[in-house]
C-alpha positions in Angstrom: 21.9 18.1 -19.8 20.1 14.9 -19.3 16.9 14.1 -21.8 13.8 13.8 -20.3 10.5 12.0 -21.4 7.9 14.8 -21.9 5.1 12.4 -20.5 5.3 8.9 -19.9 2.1 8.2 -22.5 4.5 9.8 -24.7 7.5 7.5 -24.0 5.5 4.1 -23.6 4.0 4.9 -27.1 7.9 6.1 -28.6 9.1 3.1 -27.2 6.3 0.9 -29.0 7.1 2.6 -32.4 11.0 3.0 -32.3 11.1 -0.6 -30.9 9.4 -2.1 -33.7 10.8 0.0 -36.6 14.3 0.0 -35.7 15.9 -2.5 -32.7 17.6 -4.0 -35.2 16.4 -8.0 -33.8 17.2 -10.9 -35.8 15.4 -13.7 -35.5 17.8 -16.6 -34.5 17.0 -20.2 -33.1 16.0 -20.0 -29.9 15.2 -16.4 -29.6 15.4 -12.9 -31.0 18.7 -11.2 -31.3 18.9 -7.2 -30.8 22.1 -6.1 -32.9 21.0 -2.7 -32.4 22.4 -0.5 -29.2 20.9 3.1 -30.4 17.2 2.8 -29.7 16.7 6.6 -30.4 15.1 6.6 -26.9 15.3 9.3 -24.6 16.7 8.7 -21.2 14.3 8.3 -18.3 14.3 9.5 -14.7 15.6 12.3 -12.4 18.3 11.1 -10.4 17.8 7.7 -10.5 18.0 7.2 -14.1 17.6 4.9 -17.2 19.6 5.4 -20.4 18.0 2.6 -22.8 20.2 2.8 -25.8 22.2 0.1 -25.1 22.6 -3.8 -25.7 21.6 -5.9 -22.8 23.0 -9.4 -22.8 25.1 -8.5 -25.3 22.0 -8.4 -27.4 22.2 -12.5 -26.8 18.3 -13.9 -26.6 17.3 -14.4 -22.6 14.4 -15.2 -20.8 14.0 -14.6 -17.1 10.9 -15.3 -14.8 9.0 -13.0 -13.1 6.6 -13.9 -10.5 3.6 -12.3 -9.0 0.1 -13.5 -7.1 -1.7 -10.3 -8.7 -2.8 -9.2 -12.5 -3.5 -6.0 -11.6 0.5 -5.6 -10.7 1.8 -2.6 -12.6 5.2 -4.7 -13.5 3.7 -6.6 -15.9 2.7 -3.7 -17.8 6.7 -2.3 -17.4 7.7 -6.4 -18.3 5.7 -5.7 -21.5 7.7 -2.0 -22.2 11.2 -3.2 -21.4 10.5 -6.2 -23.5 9.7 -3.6 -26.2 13.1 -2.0 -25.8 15.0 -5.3 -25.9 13.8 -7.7 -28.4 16.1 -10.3 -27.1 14.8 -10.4 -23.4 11.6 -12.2 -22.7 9.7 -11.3 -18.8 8.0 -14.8 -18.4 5.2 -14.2 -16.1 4.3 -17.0 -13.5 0.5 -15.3 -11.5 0.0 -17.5 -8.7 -2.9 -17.1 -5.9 -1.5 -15.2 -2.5 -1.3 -18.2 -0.7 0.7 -21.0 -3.2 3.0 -17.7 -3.9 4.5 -17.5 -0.7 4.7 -21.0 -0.3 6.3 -21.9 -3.7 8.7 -19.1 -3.6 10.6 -19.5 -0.8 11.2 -23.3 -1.5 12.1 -21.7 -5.5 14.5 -19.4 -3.9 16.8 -21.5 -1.7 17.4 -23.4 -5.5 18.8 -22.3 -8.6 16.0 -21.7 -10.8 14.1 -19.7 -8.9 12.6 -16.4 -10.8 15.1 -13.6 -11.0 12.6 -11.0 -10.5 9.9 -11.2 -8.1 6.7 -9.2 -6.2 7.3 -8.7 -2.5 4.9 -7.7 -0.1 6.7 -6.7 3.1 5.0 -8.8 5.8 7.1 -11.1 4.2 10.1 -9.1 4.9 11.8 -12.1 7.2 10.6 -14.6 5.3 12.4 -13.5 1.6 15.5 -11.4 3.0 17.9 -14.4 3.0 17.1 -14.5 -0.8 17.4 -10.6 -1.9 20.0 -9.2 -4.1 20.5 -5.6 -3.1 19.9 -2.9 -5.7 23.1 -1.8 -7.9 21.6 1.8 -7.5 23.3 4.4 -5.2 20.9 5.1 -1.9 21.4 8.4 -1.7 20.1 8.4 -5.5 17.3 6.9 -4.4 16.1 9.0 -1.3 16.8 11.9 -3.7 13.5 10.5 -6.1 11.6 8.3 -3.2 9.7 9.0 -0.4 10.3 6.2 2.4 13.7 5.2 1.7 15.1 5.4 4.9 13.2 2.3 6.5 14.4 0.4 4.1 17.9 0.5 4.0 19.7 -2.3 5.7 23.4 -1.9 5.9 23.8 0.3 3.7 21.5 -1.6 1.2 18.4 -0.7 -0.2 16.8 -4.3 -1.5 13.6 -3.1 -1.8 11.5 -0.3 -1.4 8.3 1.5 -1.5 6.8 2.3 -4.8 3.2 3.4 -3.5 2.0 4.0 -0.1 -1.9 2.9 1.4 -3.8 4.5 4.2 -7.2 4.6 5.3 -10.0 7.2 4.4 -14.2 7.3 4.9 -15.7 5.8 2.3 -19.8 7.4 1.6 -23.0 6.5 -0.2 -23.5 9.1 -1.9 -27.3 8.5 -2.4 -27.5 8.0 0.9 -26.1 11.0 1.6 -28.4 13.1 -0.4 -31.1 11.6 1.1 -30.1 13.0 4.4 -30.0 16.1 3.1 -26.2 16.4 3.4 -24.0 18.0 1.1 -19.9 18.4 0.9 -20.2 21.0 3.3 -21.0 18.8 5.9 -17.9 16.6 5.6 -16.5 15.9 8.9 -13.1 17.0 9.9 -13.4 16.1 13.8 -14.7 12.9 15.3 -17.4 14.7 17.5 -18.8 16.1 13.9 -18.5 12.1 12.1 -20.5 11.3 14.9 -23.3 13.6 14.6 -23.6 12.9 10.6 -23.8 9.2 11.3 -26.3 9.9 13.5 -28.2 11.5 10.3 -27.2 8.7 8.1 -28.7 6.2 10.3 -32.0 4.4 10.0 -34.2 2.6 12.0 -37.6 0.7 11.8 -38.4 0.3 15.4 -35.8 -0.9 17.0 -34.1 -2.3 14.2 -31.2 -0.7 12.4 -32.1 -0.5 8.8 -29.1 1.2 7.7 -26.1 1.9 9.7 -24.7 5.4 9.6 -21.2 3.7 10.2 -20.4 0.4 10.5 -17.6 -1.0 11.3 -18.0 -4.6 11.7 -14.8 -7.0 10.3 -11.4 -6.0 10.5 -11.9 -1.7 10.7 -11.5 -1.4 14.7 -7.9 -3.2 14.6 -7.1 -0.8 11.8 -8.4 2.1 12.8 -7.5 2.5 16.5 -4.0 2.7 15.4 -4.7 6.1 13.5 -6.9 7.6 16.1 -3.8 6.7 18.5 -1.4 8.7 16.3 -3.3 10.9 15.8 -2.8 11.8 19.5 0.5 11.5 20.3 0.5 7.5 21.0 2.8 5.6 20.0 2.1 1.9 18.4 5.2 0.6 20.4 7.6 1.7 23.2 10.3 3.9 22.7 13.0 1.5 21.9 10.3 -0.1 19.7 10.3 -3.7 21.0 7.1 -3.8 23.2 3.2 -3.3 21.6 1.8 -0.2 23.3 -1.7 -1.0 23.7 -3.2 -0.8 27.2 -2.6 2.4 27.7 -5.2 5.7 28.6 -5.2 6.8 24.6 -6.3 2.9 23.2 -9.1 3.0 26.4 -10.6 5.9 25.7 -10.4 5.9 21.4 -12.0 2.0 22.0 -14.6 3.2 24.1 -15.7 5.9 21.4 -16.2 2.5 19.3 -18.6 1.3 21.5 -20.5 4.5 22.1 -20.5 4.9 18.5 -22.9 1.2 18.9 -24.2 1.7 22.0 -25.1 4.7 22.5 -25.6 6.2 19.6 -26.8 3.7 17.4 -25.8 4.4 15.0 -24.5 1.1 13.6 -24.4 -2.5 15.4 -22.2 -5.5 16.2 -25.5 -7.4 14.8 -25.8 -5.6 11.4 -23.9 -8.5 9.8 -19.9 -9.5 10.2 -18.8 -7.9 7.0 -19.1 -4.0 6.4 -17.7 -4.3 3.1 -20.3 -6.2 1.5 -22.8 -4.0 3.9 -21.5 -0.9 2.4 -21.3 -2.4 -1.1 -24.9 -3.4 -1.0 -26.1 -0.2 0.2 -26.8 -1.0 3.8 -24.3 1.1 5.4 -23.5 5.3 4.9 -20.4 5.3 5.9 -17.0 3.0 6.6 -13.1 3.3 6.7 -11.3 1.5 4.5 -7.7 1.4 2.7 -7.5 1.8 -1.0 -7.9 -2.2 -1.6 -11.8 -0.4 -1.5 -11.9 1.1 -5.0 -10.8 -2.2 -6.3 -13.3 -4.3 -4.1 -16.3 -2.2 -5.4 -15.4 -1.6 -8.7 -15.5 -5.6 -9.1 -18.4 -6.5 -6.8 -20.4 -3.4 -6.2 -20.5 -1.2 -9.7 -23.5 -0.1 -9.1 -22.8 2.0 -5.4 -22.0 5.4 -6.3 -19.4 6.9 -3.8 -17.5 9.6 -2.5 -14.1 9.5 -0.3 -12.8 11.9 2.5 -10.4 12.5 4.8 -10.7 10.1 8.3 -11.6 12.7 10.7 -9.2 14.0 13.5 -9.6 15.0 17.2 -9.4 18.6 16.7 -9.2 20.6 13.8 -5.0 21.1 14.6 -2.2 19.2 12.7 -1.7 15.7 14.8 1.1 14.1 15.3 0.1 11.8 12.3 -3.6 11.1 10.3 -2.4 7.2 10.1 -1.0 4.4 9.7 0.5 3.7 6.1 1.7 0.7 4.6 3.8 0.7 1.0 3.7 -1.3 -1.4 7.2 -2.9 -2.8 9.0 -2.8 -5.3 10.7 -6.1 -6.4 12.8 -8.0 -5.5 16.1 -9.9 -7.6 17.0 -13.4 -6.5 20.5 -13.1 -5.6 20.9 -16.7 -6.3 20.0 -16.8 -10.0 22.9 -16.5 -12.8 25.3 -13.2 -13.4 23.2 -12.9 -16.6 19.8 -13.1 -14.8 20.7 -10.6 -11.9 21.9 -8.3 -14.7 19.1 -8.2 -16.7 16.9 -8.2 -13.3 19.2 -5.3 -12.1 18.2 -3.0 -15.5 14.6 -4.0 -15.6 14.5 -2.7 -11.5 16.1 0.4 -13.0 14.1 1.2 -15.9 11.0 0.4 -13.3 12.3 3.2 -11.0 13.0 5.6 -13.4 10.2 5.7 -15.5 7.1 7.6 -13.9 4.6 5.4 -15.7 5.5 3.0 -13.2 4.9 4.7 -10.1 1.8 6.7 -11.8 0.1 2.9 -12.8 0.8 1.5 -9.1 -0.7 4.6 -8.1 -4.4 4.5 -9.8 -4.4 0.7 -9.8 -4.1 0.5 -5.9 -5.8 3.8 -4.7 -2.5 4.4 -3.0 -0.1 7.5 -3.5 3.2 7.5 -5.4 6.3 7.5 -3.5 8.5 9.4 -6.5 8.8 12.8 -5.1 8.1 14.3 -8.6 4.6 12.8 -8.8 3.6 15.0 -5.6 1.7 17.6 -8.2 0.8 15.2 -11.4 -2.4 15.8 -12.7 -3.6 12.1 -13.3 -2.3 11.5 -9.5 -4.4 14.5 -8.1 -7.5 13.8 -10.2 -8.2 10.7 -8.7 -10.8 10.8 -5.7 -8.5 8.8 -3.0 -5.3 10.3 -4.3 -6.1 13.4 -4.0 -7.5 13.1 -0.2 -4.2 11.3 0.6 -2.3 14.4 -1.2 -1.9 16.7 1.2 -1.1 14.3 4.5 1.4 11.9 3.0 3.9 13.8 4.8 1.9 13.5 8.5 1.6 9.4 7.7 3.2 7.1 9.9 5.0 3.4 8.7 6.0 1.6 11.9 7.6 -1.5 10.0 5.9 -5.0 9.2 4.9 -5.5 12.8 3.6 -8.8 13.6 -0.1 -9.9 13.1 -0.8 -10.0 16.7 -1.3 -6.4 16.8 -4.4 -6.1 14.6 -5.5 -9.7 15.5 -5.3 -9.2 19.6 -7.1 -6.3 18.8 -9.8 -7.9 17.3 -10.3 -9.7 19.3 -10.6 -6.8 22.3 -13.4 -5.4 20.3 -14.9 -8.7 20.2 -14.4 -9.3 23.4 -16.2 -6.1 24.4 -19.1 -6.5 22.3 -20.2 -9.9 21.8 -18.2 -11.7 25.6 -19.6 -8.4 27.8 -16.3 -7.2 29.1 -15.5 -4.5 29.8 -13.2 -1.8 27.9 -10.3 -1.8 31.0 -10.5 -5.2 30.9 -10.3 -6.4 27.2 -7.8 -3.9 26.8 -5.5 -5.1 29.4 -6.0 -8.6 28.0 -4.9 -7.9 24.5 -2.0 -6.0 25.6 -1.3 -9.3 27.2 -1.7 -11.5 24.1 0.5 -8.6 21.7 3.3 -9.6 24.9 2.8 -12.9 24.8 3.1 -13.3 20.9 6.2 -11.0 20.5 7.9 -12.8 23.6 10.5 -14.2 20.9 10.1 -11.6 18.2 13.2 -9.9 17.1 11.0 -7.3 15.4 11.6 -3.6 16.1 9.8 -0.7 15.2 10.7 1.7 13.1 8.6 4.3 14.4 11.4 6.3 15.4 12.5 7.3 11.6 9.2 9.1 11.5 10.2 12.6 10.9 8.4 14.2 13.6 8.8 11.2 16.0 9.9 14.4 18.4 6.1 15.3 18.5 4.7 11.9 20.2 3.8 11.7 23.6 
């Protein structure tokens, strides 16, 4: 029977101890030799697994490059561990902003000193594909341990995957809130009841909106319209997944309950500033919907706003077709074009990322955004944290329809746009986004993979 890590704390801090006391390295010129193959460690993982008593490199020093545009990514912290384990192998880290990343590594790629191991992000997906060595880790292995395999295998392949997934959820004041005499009974599960309690958040000197129940001013109408279309039956694309499916009776009548929510309610405005993050942040605005990039965003600019998270509402009070929209984030990627020693030591570190929970459980609190390992479903420190454990128990009714192009959410935009500050009206702005999305995709190869939903049965 397989040995198992008690807790990953546990193993992190075994591996920090046994490392040091007993891997055996000898310090030689031009690195750190590991003569030592027994670690004493305990192997990790369920069926995809890590057995770390072993040499690597044949215990011969080797550094390999890692690159990544974020600190916060939890690789580094698993670069740090394996490097623990193997005192020959040093994970030199290269942090580079968004932008100079994904210009720099392609060109880095196509050569032969590009990094072995890299972040991915998969609206990058065409862009890095040519590049990608495919994990030396058995599929079915992996859809035995992982949520949201399945769109991700390419013949056969599996090059990257999905280590946590992101959705959208209400974000509160919670001062506000109290103020308005509300209390967590008066959460909203339907739309018709988010509307009356932004109605009590709002408030209004005169004419003037002082504080905006909701607001959803900046990119939350592109976003959200796609969940309030699943969550009727609506599909994002057509059937065969090659067509946006935007002007349709579902998108009409979801946009126009944005604009009631403005117009006739008032209960926020297209005037109440550009940004409802920063709106929210500085206590402006009761209530917005946002993905988990929100706890990050407020924990660095906005400290001081104390609050709460729930569920986005739903139509009806009955299971939907899906709550959302999800996105994952990916696991990395190995540069097929480095050396055999590179892609080998790139292949283990993948492995011993996949394996070990503290992986998965770090991605998970770091991004707000739920675990993809299938044993993480129930783990305390996954359920204790306020987004998680909203997320918990729909990750199953989510939706991924592939890294569609940026036309979807940007036409959008500009419908709502269109609509609010240009006077048309909702028929018409509709119509003309659909229009744009067809015009953008004319010579897109991309297809949706909406279909690998597992109740893609239930859609309209």
């Amino acid at each position: 029977m397989k040995k198992k890590v008690l807790s990953a704390l546990f193993s992190m801090l075994l591996v920090t101890s046994l490392a040091a006391c007993s891997s055996g390295g000898d310090k030689a010129s031009g690195g750190t030799k590991d003569e030592n193959a027994d670690k004493g460690l305990e192997v990790l993982g369920d069926t995809v697994t890590f057995d770390p008593n072993k040499l690597v490199n044949e215990g011969e020093p080797i550094t390999i490059e890692y690159w990544t545009w974020g600190e916060n990514d939890p690789t580094l912290k698993m670069a740090e561990a394996y490097e623990e384990i193997y005192p020959n192998v040093e994970i030199k880290e290269v942090i580079q902003p968004w932008d100079d990343f994904w210009t720099k590594l392609p060109l880095s790629l196509k050569g032969k000193n590009g990094p072995a191991v890299f972040n991915i992000h998969n609206s990058q997906h065409d862009l890095i594909m040519p590049y990608l060595e495919a994990y030396d880790i058995p599929v079915e292995n992996l859809q035995a341990d992982f949520n949201s395999v399945d769109p991700h295998i390419i013949d056969g392949n599996v090059y990257y995957t999905d280590s946590v997934i992101n959705t959208g959820n209400i974000y509160y004041n919670k001062k506000l809130w109290e103020e308005a005499g509300l209390t967590d009974k008066d959460i909203p599960k339907t739309w018709e009841q988010f509307r009356g309690i932004a109605k009590k958040l709002t408030k209004t000197d005169g004419d003037k909106i002082v504080q905006a129940g909701f607001n959803y001013n900046g990119e939350t109408y592109n976003a959200l319209y796609q969940g309030m279309n699943y969550q009727k039956g609506e599909l994002l694309f057509s059937k065969d997944g090659k067509v946006a499916n935007y002007d349709n009776s579902v998108t009409i009548e979801n946009t126009q309950f944005f604009v009631d929510l403005y117009e006739k309610d008032k209960v926020g405005s297209k005037d109440f500033g550009d940004d409802s993050t920063m709106s929210f942040g500085n206590g402006q605005t009761a209530m917005v919907y946002k993905w988990g990039w929100m706890v990050g965003e407020l924990e660095a600019k906005y400290p001081d706003i104390e609050y709460g998270v729930f569920a986005t509402p739903t139509p009806t009070e009955e299971v939907p077709f899906a709550y959302d929209r999800f996105n994952g984030e990916s696991t990395p990627g190995i540069n097929k074009n480095q050396t055999e020693e590179q892609r080998a030591i790139a292949q283990d570190f993948i492995r011993f990322c996949l394996a070990n929970d503290e992986y998965s459980v770090t991605a998970g609190l770091t991004m707000a955004s739920f675990p993809t390992k299938k044993s993480l479903a129930d783990n305390p420190r996954i359920l204790e944290d306020p987004v998680l454990s909203v997320i918990a128990p729909r990750v199953e009714r989510l939706i991924w329809p592939g890294a569609f192009p940026s036309t979807i959410e940007t036409s959008a935009k500009q419908t709502i746009e269109d609509i609010l500050y240009n006077g048309k009206s909702v028929e018409v702005a509709v119509k003309e986004g659909q229009e744009r999305m067809d015009s953008d995709m004319k010579n897109s190869d991309f297809t949706s993979l909406e279909s690998s939903y597992q109740f893609f049965d239930e859609a309209k």
